[in-house]
MDTraj code that builds the backbone (N, CA, C; nanometers):
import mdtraj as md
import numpy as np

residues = "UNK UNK UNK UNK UNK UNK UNK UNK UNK UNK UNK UNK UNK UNK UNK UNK UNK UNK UNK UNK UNK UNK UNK UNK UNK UNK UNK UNK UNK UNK UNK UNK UNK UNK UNK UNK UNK UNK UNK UNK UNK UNK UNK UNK UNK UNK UNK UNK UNK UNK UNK UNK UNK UNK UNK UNK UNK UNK UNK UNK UNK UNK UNK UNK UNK UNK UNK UNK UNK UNK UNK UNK UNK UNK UNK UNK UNK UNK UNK UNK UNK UNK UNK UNK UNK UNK UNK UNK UNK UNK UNK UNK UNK UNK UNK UNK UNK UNK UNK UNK UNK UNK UNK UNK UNK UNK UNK UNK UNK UNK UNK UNK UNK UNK UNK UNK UNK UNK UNK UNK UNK UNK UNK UNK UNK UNK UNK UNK UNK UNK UNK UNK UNK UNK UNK UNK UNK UNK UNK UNK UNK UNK UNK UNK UNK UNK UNK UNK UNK UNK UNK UNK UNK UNK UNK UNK UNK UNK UNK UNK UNK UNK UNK UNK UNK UNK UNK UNK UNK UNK UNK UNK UNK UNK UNK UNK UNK UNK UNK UNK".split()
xyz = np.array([
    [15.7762, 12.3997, 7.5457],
    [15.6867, 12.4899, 7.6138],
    [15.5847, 12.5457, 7.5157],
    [15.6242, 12.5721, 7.4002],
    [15.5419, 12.6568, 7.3071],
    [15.4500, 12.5526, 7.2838],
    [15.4830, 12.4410, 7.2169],
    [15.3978, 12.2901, 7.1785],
    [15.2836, 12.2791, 7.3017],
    [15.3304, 12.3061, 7.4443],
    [15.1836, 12.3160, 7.5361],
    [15.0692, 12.3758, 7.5012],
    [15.1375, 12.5092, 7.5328],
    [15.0556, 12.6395, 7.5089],
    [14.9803, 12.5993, 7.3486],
    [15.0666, 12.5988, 7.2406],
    [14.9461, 12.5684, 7.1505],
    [14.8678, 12.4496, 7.1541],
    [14.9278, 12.3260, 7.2577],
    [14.8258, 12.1936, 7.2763],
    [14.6909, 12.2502, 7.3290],
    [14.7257, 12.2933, 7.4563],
    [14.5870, 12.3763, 7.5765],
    [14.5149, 12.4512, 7.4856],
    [14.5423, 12.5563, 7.4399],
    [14.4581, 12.6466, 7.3545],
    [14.4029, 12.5922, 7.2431],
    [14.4423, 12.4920, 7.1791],
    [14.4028, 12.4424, 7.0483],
    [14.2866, 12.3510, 7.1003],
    [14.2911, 12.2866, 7.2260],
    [14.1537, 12.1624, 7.2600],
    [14.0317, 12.2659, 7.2968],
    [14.0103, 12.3764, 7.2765],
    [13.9117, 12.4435, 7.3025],
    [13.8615, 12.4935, 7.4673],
    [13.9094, 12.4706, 7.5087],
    [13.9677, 12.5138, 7.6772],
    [13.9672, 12.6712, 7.7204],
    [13.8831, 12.7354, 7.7271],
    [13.9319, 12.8794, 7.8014],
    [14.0111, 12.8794, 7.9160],
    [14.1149, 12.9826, 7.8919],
    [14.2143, 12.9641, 8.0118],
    [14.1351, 13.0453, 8.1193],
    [14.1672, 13.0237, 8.2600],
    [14.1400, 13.1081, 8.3586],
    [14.2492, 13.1330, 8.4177],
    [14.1737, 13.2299, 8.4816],
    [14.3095, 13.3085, 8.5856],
    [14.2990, 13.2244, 8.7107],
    [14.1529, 13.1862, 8.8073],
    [14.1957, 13.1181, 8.9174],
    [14.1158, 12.9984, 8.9341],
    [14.1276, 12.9239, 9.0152],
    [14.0904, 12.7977, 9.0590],
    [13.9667, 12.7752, 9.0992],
    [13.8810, 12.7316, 9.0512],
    [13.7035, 12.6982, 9.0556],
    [13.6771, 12.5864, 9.0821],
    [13.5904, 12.5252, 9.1474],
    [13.5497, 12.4045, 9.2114],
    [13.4273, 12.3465, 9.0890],
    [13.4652, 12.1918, 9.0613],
    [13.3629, 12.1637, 8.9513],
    [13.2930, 12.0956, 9.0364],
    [13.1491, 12.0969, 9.0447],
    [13.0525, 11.9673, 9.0741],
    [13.0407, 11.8515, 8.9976],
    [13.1412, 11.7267, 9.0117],
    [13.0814, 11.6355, 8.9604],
    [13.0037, 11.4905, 8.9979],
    [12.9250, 11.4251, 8.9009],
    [12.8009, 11.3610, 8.9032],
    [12.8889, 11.2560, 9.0481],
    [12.7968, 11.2198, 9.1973],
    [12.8311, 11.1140, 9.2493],
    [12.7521, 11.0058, 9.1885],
    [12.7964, 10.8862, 9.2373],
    [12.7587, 10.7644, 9.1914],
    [12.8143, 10.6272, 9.2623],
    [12.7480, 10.5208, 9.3415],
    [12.8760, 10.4047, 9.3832],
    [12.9917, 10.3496, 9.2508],
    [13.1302, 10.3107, 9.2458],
    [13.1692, 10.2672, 9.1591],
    [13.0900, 10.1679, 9.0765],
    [13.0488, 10.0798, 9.1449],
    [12.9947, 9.9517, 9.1307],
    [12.8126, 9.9810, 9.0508],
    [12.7846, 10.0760, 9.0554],
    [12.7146, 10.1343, 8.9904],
    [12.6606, 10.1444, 8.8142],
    [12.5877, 10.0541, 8.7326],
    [12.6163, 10.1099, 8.6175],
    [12.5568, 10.2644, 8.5624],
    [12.5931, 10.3034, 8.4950],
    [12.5457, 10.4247, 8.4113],
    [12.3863, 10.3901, 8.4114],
    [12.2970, 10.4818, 8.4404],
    [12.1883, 10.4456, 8.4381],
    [12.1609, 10.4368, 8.2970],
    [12.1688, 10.4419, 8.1509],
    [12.1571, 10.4358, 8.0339],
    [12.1411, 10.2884, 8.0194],
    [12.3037, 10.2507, 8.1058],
    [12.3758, 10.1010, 8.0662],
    [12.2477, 9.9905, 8.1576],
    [12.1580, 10.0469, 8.3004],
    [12.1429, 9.9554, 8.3563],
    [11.9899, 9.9418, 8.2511],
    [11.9438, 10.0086, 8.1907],
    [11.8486, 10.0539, 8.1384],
    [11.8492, 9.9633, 7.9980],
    [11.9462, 9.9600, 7.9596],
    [11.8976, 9.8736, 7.8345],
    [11.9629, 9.7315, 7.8529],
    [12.0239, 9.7330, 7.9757],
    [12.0116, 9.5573, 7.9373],
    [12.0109, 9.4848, 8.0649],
    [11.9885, 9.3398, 8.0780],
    [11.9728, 9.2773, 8.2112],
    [12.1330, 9.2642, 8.2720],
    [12.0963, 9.2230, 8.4005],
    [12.2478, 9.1674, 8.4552],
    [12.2990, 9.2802, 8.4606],
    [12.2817, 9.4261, 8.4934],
    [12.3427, 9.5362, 8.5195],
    [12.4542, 9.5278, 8.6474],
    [12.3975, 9.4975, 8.7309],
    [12.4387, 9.5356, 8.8821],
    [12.5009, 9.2991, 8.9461],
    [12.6098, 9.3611, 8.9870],
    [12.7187, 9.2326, 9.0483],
    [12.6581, 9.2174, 9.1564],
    [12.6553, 9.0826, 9.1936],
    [12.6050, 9.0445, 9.3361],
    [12.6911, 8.9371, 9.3603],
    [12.7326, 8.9786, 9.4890],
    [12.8633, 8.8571, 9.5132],
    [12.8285, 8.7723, 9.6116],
    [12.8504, 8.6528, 9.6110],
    [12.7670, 8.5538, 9.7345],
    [12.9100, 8.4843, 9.7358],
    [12.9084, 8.4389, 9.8704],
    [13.0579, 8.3602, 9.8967],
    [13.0002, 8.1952, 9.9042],
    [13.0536, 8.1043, 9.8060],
    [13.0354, 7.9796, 9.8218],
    [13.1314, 7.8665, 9.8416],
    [13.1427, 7.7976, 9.8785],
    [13.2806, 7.7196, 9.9097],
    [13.2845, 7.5584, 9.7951],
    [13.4140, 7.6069, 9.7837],
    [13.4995, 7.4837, 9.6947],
    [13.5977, 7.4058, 9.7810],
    [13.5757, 7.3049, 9.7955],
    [13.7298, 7.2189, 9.8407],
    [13.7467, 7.2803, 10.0497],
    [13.6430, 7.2868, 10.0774],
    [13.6537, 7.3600, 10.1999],
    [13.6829, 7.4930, 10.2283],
    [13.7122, 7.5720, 10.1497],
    [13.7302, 7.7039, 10.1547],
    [13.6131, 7.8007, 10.0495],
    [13.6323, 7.9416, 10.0992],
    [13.4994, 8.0270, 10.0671],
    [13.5892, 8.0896, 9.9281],
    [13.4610, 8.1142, 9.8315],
    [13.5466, 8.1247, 9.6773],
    [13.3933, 8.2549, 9.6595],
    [13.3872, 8.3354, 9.5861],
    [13.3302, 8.4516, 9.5717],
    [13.3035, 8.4009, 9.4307],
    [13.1786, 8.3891, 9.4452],
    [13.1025, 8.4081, 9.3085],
    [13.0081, 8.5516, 9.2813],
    [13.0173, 8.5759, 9.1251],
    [12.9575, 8.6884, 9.1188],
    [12.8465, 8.6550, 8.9944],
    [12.7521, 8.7139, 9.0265],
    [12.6169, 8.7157, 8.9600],
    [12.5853, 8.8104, 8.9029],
    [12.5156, 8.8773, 8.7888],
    [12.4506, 8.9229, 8.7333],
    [12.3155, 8.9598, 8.7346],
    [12.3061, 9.0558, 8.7939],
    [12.1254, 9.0516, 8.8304],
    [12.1011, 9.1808, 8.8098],
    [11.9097, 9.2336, 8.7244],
    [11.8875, 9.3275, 8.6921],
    [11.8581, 9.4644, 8.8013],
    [11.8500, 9.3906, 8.9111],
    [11.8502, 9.5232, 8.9797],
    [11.9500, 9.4964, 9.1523],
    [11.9806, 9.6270, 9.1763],
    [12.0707, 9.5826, 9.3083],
    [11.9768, 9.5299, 9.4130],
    [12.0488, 9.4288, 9.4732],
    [11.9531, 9.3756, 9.6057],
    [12.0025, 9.4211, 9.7336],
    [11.8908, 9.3829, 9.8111],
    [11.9265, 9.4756, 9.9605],
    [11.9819, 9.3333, 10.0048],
    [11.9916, 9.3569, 10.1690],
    [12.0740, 9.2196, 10.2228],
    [11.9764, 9.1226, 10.2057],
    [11.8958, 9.1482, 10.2528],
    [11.7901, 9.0051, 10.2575],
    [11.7826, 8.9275, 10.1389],
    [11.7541, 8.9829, 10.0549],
    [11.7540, 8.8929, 9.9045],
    [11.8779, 8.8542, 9.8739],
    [12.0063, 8.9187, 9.9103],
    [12.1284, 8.8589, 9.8645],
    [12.1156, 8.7472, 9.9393],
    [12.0912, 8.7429, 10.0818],
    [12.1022, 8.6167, 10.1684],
    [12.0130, 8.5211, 10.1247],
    [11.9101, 8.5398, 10.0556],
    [11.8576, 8.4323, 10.0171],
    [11.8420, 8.3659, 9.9243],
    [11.9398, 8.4499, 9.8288],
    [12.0168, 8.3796, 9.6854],
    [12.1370, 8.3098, 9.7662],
    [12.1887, 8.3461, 9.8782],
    [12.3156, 8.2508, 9.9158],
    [12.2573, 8.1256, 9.9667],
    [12.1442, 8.1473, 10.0534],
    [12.0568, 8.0234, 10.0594],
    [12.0106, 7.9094, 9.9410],
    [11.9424, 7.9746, 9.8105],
    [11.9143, 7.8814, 9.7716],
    [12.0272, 7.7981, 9.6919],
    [12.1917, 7.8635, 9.7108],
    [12.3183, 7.7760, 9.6907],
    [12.3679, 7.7654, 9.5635],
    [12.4267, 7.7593, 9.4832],
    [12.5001, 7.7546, 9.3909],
    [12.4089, 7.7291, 9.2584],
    [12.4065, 7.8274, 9.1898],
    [12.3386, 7.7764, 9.0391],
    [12.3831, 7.6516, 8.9890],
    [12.3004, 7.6451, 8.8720],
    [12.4183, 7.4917, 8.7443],
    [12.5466, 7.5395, 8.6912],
    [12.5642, 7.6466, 8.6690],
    [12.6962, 7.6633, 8.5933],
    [12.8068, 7.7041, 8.7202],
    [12.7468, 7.7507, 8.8384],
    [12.8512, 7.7333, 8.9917],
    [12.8841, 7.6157, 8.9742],
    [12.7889, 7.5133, 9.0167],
    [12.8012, 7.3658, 9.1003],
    [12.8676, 7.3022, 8.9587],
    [12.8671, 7.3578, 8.8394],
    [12.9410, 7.2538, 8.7058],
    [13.1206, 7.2994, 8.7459],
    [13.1390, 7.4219, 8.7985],
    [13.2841, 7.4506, 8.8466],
    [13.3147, 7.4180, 8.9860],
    [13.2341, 7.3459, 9.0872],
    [13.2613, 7.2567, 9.1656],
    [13.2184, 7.3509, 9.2924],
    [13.1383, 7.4263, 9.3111],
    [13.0900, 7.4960, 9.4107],
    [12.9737, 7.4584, 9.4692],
    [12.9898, 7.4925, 9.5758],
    [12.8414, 7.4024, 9.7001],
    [12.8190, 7.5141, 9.8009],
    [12.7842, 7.4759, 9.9150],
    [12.6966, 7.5717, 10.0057],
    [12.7319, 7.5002, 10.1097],
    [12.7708, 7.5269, 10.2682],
    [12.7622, 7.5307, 10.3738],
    [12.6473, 7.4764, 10.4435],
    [12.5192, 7.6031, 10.4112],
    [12.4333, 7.6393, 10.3984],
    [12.2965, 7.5188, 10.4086],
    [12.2224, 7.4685, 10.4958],
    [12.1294, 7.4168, 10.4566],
    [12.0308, 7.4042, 10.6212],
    [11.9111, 7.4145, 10.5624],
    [11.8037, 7.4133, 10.6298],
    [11.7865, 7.5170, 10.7681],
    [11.8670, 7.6254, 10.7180],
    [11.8641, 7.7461, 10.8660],
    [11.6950, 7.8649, 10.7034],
    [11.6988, 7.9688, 10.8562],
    [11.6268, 8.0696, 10.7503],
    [11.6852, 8.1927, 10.8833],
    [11.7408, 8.2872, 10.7749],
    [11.8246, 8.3811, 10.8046],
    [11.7632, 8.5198, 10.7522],
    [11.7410, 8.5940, 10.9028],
    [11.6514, 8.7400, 10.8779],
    [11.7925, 8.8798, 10.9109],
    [11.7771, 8.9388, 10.7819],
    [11.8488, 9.0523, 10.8023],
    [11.7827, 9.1860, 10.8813],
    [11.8159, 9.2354, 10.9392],
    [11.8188, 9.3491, 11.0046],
    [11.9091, 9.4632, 11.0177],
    [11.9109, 9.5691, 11.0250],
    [12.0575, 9.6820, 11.0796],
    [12.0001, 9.7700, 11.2087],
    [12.1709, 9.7313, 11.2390],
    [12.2302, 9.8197, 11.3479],
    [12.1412, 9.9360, 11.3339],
    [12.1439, 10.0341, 11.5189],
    [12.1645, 10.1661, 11.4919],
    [12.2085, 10.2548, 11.4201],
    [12.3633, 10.1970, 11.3904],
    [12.4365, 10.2670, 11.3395],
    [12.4036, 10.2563, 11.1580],
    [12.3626, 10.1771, 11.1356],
    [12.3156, 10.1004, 10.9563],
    [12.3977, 10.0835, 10.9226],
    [12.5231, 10.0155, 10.9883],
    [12.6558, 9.9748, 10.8547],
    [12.7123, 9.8032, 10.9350],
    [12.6419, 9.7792, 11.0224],
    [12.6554, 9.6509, 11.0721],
    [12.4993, 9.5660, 11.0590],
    [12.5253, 9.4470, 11.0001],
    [12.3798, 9.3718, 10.9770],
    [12.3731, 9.2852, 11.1054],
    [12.2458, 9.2567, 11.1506],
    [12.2164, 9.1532, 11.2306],
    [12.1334, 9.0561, 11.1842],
    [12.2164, 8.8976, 11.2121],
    [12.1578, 8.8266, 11.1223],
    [12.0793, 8.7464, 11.1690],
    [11.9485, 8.7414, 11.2086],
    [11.8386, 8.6232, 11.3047],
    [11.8820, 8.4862, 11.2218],
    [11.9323, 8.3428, 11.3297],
    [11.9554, 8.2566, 11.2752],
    [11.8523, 8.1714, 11.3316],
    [11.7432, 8.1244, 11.2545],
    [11.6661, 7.9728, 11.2654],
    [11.6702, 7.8788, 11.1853],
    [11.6556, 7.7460, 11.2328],
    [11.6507, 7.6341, 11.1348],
    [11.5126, 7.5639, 11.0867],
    [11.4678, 7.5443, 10.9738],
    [11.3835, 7.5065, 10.9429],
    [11.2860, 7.4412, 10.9951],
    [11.3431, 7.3448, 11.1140],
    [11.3692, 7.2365, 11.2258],
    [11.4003, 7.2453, 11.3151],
    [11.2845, 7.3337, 11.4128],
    [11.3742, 7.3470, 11.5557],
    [11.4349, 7.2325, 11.6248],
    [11.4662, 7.1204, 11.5935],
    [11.5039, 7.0144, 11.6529],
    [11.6354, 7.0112, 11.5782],
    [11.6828, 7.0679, 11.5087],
    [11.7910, 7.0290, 11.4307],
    [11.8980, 7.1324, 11.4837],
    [11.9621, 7.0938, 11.5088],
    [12.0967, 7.1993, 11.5707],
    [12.1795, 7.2525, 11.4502],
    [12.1972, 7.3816, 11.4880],
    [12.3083, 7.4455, 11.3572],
    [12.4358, 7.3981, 11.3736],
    [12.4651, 7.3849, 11.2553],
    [12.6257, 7.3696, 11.2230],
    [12.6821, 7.4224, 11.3049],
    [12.7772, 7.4194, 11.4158],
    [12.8983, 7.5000, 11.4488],
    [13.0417, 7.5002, 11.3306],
    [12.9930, 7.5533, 11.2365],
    [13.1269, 7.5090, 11.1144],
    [13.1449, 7.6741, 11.0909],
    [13.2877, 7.6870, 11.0832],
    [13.3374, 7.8607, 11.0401],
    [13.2892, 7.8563, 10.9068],
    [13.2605, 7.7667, 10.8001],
    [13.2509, 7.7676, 10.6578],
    [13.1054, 7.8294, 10.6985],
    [12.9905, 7.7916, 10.7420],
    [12.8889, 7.8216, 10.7436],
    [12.8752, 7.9393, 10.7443],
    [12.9377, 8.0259, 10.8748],
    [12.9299, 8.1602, 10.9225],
    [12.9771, 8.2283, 10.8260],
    [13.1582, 8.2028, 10.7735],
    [13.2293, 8.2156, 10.6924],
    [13.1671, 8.2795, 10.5309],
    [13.0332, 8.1799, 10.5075],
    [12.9741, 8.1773, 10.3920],
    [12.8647, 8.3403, 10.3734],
    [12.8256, 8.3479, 10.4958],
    [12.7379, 8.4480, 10.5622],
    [12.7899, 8.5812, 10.5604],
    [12.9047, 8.6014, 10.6462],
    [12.9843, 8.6895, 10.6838],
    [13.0616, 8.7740, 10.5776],
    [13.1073, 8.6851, 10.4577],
    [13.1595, 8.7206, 10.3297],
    [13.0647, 8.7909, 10.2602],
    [12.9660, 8.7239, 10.2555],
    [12.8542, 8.7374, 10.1385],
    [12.8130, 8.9145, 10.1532],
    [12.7967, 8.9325, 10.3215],
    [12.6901, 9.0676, 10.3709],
    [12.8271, 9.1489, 10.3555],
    [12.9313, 9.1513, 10.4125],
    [13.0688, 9.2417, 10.4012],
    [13.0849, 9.2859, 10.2330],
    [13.0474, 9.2090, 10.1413],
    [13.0931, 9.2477, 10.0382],
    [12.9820, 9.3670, 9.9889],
    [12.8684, 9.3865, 10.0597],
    [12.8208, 9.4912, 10.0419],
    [12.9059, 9.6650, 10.0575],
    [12.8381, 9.7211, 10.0072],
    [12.9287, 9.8666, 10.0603],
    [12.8410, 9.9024, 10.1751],
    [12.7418, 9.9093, 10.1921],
    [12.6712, 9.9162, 10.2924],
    [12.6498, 9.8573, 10.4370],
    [12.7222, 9.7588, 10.4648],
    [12.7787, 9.6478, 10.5438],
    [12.8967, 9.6505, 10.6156],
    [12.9582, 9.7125, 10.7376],
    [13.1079, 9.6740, 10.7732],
    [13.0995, 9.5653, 10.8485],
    [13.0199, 9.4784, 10.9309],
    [13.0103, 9.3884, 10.9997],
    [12.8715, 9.3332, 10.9959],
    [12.9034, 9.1746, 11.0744],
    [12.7841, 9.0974, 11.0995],
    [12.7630, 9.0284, 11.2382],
    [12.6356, 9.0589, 11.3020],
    [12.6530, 9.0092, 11.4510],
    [12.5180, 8.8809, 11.4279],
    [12.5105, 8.7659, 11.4981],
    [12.4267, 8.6438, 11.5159],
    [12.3736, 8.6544, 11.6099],
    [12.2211, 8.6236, 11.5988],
    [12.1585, 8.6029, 11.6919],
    [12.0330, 8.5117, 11.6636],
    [12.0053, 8.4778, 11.7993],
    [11.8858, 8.3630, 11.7663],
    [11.7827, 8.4216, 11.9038],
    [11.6359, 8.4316, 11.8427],
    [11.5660, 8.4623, 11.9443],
    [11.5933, 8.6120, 12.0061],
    [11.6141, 8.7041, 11.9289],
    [11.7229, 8.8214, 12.0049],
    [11.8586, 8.8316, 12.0752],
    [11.9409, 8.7075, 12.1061],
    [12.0116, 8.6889, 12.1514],
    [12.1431, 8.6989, 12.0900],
    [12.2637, 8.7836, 12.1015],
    [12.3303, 8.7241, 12.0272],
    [12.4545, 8.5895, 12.0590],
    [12.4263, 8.5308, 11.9673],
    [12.5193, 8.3568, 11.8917],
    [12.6617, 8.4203, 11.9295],
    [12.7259, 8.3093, 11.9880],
    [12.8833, 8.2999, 11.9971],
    [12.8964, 8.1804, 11.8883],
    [12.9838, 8.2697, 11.7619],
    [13.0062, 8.1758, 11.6465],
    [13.1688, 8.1082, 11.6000],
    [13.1964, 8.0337, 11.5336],
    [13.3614, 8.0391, 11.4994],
    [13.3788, 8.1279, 11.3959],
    [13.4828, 8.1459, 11.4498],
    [13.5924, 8.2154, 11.3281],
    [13.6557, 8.1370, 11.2882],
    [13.7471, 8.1499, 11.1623],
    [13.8276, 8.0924, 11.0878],
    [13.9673, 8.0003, 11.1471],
    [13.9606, 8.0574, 11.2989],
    [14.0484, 7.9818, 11.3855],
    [14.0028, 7.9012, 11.4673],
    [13.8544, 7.9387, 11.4982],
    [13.7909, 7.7900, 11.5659],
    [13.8050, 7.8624, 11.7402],
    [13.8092, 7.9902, 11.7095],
    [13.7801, 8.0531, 11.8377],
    [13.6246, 8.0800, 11.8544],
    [13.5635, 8.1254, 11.9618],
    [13.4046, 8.1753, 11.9080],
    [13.4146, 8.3382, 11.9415],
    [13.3081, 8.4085, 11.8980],
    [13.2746, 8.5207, 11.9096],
    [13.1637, 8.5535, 11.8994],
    [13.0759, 8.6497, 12.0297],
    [12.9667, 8.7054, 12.0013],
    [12.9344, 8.8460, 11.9516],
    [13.1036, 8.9225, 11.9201],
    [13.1801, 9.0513, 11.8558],
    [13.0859, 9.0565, 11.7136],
    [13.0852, 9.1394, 11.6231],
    [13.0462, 9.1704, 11.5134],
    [13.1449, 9.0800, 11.4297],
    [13.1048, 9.0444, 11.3378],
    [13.2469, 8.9607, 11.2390],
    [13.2699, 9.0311, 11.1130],
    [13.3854, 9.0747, 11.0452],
    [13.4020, 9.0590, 10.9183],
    [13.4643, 8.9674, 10.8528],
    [13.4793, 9.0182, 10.7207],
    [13.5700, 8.9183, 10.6500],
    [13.6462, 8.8665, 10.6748],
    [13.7475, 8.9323, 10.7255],
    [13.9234, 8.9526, 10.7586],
    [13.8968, 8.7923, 10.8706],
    [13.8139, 8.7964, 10.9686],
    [13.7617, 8.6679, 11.0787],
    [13.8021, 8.5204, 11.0222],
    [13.7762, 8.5203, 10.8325],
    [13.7156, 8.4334, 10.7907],
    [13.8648, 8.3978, 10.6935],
    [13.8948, 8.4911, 10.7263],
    [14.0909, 8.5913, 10.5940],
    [14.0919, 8.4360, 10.5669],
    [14.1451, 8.3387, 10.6603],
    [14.2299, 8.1763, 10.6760],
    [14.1318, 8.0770, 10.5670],
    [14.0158, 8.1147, 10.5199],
    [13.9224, 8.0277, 10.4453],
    [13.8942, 8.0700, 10.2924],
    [13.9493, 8.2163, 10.2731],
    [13.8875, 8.2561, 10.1472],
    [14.0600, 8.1812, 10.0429],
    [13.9501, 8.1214, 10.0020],
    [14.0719, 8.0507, 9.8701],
    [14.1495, 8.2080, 9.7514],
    [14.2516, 8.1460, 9.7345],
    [14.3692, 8.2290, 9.6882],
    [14.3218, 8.2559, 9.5391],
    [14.3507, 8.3332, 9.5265],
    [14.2588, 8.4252, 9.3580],
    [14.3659, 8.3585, 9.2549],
])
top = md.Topology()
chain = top.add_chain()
for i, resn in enumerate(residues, 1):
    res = top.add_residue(resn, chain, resSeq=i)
    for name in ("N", "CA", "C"):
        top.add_atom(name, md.element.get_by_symbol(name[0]), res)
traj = md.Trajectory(xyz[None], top)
């Protein structure tokens, strides 16, 4: 007991008598120290879901400033860097162009789906959606993703090969994300 009392008092600590509320600094976890984002590149993680071996595998990137959805989606578009695709990663992903939007509420994205080629029909593949759905959820800003084409919304698969025109998350896709 004595060894406390002189620990507390000795770190320079004024004791108080009652209980005071501290303000401290908020910040997202994922956040660097603005010092840290400040002196060097590759501050802020950007996670895009890309698939290996048929299943969705989470790659993470390095980039100097945080991106909103749209630019993440269109780094998932342009598909796997050289040092991804040298560890065997590919893309779903090809010849759609995908417009982000939000909900009323701003925590569900809506994702306009066209193809480069209106003559070309989209994939009905869960990897595709799968690839999509991962990518925007891993935002903090993001709890769901709804499809639509033309304003309409897309009845898409899930990971079971059911469809849905519901909002999707991750969890939809749970059966595809490869095991850590």
């Amino acid at each position: 007991m004595l060894v406390s009392v002189v620990t507390l008092t000795a770190c320079g600590l004024p004791a108080q008598s009652e209980p005071h509320t501290v303000d401290l600094p908020r910040r997202p976890l994922t956040a660097p120290l603005p010092s840290v984002a400040a002196a060097r590149p590759g501050a802020y993680a950007e996670i895009l879901c890309l698939v290996r071996d048929d299943q969705l595998v989470q790659a993470v990137r390095r980039i100097d400033a945080p991106p909103d959805a749209q630019l993440q989606l269109t780094h998932l578009l342009a598909g796997p860097d050289e040092a991804e695709r040298n560890t065997g990663l590919t893309s779903a992903l090809t010849g759609l162009t995908l417009t982000v939007s939000r909900s009323p509420s701003g925590s569900e994205a809506r994702v306009e789906v066209s193809e480069s080629d209106e003559s070309a029909a989209i994939v009905d593949d869960a990897l595709t959606y799968g690839q999509i759905v991962c990518t925007l959820t891993s935002r903090a800003d993001v709890s769901a993703v709804v499809f639509t084409r033309h304003g309409q919304r897309l009845e898409v698969p899930r990971a079971d090969g059911s469809l849905s025109r519901d909002p999707l998350t991750g969890n939809d896709y749970a059966a595809l994300i490869a095991p850590n």
